[in-house]
C-alpha positions in Angstrom: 15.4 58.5 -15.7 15.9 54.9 -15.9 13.2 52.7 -16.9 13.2 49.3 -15.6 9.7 47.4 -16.6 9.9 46.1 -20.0 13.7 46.6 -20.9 17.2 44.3 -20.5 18.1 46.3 -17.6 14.8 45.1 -15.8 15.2 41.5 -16.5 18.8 41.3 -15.5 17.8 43.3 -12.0 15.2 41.0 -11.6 16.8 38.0 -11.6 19.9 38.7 -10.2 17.7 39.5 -7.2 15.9 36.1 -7.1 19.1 34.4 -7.7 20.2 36.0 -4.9 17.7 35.4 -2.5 17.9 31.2 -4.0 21.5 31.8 -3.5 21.3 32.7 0.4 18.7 29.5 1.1 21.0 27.2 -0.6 24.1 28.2 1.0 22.6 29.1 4.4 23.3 25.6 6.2 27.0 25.8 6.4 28.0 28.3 8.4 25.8 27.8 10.8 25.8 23.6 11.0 27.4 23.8 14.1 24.6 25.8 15.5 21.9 23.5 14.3 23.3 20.4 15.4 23.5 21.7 18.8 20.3 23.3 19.0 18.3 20.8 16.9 20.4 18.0 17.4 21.3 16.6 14.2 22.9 13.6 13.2 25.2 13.5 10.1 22.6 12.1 8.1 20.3 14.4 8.8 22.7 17.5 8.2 23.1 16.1 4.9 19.2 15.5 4.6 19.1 19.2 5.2 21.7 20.0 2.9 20.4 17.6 0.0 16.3 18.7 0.7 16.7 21.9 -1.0 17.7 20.5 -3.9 15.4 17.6 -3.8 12.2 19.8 -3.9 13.9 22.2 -6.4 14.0 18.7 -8.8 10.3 18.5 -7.6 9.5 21.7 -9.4 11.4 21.3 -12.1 8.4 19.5 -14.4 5.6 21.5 -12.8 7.5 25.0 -13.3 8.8 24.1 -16.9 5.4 23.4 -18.4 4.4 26.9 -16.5 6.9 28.7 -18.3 5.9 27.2 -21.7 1.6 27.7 -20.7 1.6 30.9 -18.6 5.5 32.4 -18.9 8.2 32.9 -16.6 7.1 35.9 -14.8 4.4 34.8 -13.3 5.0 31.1 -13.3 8.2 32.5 -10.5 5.6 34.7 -8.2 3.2 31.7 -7.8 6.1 29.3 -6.3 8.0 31.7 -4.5 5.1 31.6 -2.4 6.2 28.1 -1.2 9.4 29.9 -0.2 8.0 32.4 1.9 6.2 29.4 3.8 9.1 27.8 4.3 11.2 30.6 5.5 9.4 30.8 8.0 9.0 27.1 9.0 12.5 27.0 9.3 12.7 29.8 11.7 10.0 28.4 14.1 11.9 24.8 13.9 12.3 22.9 17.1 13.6 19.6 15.3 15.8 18.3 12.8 12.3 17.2 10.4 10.6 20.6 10.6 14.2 22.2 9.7 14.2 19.9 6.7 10.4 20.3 5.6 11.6 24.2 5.8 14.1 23.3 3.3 12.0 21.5 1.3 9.4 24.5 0.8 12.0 26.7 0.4 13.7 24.5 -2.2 10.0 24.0 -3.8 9.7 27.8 -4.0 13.0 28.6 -5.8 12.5 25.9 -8.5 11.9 28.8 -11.2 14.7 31.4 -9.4 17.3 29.9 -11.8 15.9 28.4 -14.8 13.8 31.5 -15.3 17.2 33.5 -16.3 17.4 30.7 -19.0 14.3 31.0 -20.8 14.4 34.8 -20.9 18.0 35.5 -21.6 16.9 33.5 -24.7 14.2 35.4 -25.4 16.1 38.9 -24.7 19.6 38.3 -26.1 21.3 36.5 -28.9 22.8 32.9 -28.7 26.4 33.9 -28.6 25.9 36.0 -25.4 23.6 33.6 -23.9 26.1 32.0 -21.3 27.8 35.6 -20.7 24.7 36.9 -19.5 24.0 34.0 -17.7 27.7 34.3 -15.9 26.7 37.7 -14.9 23.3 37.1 -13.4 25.2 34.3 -11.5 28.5 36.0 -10.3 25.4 38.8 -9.0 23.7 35.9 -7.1 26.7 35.6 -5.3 26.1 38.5 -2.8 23.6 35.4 -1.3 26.4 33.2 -1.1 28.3 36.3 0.8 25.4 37.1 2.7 25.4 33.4 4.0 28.9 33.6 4.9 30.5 36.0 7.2 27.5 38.2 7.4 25.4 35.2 8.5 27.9 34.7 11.1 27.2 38.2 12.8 23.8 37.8 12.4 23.4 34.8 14.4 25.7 35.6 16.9 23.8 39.0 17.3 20.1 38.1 16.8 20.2 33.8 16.6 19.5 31.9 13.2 15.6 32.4 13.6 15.6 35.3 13.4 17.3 35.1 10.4 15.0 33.3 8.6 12.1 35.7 9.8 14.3 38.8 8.2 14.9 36.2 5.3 11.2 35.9 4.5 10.3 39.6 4.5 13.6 39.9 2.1 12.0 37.3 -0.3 8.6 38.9 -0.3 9.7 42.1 -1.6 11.7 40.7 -4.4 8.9 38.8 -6.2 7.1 42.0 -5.7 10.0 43.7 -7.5 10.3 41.3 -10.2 6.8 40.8 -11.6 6.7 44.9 -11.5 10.6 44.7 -13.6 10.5 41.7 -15.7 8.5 41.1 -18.9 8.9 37.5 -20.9 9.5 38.9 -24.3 10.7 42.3 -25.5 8.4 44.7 -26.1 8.9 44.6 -29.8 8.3 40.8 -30.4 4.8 39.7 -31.2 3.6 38.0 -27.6 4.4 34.0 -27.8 1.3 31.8 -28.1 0.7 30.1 -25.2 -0.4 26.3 -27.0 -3.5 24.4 -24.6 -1.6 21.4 -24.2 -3.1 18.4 -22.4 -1.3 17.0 -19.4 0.1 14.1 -21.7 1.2 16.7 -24.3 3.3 18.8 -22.0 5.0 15.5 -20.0 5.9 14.4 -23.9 7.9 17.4 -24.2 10.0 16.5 -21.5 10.8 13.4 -23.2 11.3 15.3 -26.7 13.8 17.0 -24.9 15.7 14.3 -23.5 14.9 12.7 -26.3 17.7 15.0 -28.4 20.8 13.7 -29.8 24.1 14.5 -26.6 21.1 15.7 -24.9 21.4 13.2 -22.0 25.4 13.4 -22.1 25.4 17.0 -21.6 23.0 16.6 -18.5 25.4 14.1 -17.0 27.8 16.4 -16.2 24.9 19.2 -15.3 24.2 16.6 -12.7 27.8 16.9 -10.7 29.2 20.0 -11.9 27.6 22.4 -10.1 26.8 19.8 -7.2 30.2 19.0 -6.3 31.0 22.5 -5.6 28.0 23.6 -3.8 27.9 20.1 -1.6 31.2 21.5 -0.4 30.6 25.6 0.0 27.0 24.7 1.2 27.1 22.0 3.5 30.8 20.7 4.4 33.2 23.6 4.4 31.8 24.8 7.5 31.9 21.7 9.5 35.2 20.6 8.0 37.1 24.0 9.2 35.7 23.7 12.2 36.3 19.7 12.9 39.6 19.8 11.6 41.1 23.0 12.0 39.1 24.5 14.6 37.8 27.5 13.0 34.9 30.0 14.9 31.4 31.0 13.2 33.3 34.3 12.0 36.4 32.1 10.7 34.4 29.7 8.8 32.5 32.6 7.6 35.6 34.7 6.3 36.9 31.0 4.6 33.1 30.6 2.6 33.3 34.2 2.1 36.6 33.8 0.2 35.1 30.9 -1.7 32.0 32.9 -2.6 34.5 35.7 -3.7 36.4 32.9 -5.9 33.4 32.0 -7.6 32.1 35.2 -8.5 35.6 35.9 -10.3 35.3 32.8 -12.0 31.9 33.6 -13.5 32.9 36.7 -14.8 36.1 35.5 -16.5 35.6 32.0 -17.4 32.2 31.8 -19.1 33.3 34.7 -21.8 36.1 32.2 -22.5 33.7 29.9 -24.6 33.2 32.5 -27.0 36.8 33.7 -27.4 38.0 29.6 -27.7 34.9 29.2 -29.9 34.7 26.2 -27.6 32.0 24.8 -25.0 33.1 21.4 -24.6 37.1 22.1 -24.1 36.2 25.1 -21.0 33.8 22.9 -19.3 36.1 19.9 -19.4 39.0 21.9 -18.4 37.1 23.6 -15.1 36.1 20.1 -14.4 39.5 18.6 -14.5 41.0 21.2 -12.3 38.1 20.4 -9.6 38.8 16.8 -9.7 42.1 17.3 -9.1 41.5 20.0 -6.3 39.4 17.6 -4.2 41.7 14.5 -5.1 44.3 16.7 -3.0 41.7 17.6 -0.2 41.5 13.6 -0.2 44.9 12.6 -0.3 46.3 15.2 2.4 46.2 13.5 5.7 46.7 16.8 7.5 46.8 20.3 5.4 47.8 23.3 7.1 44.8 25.7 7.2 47.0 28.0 4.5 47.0 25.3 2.1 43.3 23.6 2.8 42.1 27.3 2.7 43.8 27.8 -0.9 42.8 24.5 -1.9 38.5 25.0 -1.0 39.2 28.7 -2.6 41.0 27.4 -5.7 37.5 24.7 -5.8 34.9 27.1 -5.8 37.2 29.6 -8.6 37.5 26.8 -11.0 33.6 25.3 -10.7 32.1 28.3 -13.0 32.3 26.8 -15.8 28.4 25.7 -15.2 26.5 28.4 -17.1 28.4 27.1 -20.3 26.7 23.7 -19.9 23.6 25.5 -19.4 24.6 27.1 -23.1 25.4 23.7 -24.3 21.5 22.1 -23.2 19.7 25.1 -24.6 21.9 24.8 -27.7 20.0 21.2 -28.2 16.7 22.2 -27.3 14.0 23.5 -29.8 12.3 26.8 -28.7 9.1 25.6 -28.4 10.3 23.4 -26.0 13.2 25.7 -24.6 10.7 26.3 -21.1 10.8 22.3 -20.0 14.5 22.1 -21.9 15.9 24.2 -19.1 13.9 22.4 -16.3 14.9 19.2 -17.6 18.6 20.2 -17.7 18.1 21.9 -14.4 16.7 18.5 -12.8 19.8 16.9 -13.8 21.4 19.3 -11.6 19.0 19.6 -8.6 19.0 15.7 -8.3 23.0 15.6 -8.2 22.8 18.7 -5.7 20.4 16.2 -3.3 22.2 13.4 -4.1 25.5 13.8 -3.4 25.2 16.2 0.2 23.0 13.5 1.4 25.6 10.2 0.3 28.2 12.2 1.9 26.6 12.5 4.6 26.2 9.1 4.8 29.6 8.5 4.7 30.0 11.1 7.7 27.8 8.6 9.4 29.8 6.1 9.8 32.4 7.6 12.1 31.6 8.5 15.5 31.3 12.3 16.6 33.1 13.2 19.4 33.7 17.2 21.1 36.0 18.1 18.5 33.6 17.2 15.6 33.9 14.7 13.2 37.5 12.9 12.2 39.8 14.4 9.4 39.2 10.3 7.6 35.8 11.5 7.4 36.0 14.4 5.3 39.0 12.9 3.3 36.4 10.2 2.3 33.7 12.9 1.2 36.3 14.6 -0.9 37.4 11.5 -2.4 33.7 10.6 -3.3 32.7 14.0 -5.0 36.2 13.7 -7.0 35.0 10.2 -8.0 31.0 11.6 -8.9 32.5 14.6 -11.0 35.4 12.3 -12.8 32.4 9.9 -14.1 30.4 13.0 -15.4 33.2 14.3 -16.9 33.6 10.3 -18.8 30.4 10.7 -19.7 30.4 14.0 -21.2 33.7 13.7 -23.2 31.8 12.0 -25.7 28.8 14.9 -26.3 29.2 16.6 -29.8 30.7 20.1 -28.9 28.4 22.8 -30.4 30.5 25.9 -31.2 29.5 29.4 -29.4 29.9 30.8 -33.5 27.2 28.5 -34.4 24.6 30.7 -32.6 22.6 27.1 -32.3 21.8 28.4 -28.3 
């Protein structure tokens, strides 16, 4: 009979299901944006206020869940915020504007500030450094069913039952999984003495923080933490849908069969390309390869004046393939950070992330603000300019990181 409290198989179930669960709320704008500009009416900016909340309140929780996971541990630090979650759930199903649809984001984004960074700290705990980001790739490429969820099937859905009731179903989905993983997940194995839990003041624990950033590359590697991931995600989670639908005139169950292809692209690419660290013996090379292909993939999404829907398809497919190279930069932070510290490490690399993630949906929707919407949506310009700016944020990360000492896989530093 399999045992699931207390053993790897627990902890991997555990948080691929939170992961995918965080995955669903992130992604869950997109394919229905059309549907909550008309019934909430939303201007550009706040579409990308929508988009950009989540990961605003997610670098909200970063410090506060951090200096849980060091004081109280992972496990429970998670149940306590999900609780946020739930609220907000729900908040965004009982929306009637476009500022209780983004408070809704916010408490959802405030609730899944642990969903991710908690796979960090206990992968640590319950594997060995050179298997680190593997793991990692798998719990992510898992918490792309969300991401699938929030494609096609969140199409149907809304065409069957309407987006609220959605986020009702949503809620009750959520609920059960914390339940599941406080019953699944322990924060040490079993056969490792329990870790002492140090009665830090207020002061104590914010110094940490800057400990951590405090670490030699640490602050390079972050840099390109801060647009990796965000690039990608500003375009699967808030713009693919609109843009398919603008400029190539694309239904709810067409845009939702294009993000599903994406999401199917990045789950390959987590399973293959994260393993490649270890067999290149190389973090820095993979991540700046991936990187380089992305720049180059929305460079072309900028440059095209008018793709065929083949080609743009290929092209937004291609993007979300080559962008999982991010759980080797996760590798590289925890690499820098000393354990006792490893709780607020991750949160402080995952800030870097979250505030890129907020940053750049709501600049480009600021860019989509400054051309008029007419029946047809918004004009091709429009989107060619947001592609050109998220080529331009990742290209500077990518400067900024060249210069980071690459910590070898072999090393087992992570």
């Amino acid at each position: 009979m399999l045992r699931l409290p207390g053993t790897r198989t627990g902890v991997m179930a555990g948080l691929a299901l939170v992961a995918i669960v965080s995955q669903f709320f992130r992604s869950s704008v997109a394919v229905i944006a059309p549907e909550l500009i008309r019934d909430l009416s939303l201007s550009p900016q706040m579409l990308g206020l929508a988009g950009g909340m989540f990961f605003f309140a997610l670098g909200v929780a970063q410090v506060p869940v951090g200096m849980g996971f060091d004081r109280i541990g992972p496990r429970y630090t998670l149940a306590w915020v999900s609780v946020f979650a739930l609220i907000g759930s729900m908040l965004m199903a009982m929306a009637a504007s476009g500022p209780q649809l983004i408070a809704g984001r916010f408490l959802v984004g405030l609730g899944s500030g642990a969903s991710f960074i908690s796979g960090v700290v206990l992968l640590t705990r319950w594997y060995p450094p050179e298997r680190i980001a593997t793991q990692y790739g798998r719990v992510f490429a898992l918490s792309q069913i969300g991401n699938f969820l929030a494609a096609t099937p969140l199409a149907w859905m809304t065409e069957a039952f309407g987006w609220r009731a959605v986020f009702w179903g949503a809620a009750g989905v959520l609920l059960a999984v914390v339940i599941f993983f406080v019953w699944a997940v322990r924060d040490q194995p079993p056969d490792q003495a329990p870790l002492a839990r140090r009665g830090e003041s207020l002061w104590q624990t914010l110094r940490g923080f800057a400990q951590v950033f405090g670490q030699p590359n640490y602050k390079k590697v972050v840099a390109i933490h801060t647009v990796a991931y965000a690039a990608m995600a500003t375009v699967l989670g808030l713009w693919a849908g609109p843009y398919l639908h603008d400029v190539h005139g694309l239904d709810g169950v067409g845009r939702g069969n294009v993000l599903l292809a994406m999401v199917a692209a990045q789950t390959v690419g987590m399973l293959w390309i994260p393993p490649l660290e270890r067999r290149l013996n190389t973090r820095k090379g993979v991540i700046l390869a991936g990187a380089a292909v992305v720049v180059c993939i929305l460079a072309a999404l900028s440059a095209l004046p008018a793709p065929p829907l083949w080609l743009a398809v290929s092209l937004l497919v291609l993007l979300c393939g080559a962008s999982a190279y991010s759980p080797i930069i996760i590798a590289h932070a925890a690499s820098l950070t000393p354990v006792h510290l490893r709780g607020r490490g991750s949160a402080a690399a995952n800030l870097g992330q979250v505030t890129g993630s907020f940053l750049l949906p709501v600049v480009s929707g600021l860019i989509a603000g400054l051309f008029e919407q007419t029946a047809m949506g918004y004009p091709p310009v429009a989107y060619r300019l947001i592609f050109a700016f998220l080529a331009l944020a990742l290209g500077t990360g990518m400067l900024v990181y060249s210069r980071a000492q690459d910590l070898k896989p072999s090393a087992g530093t992570a």
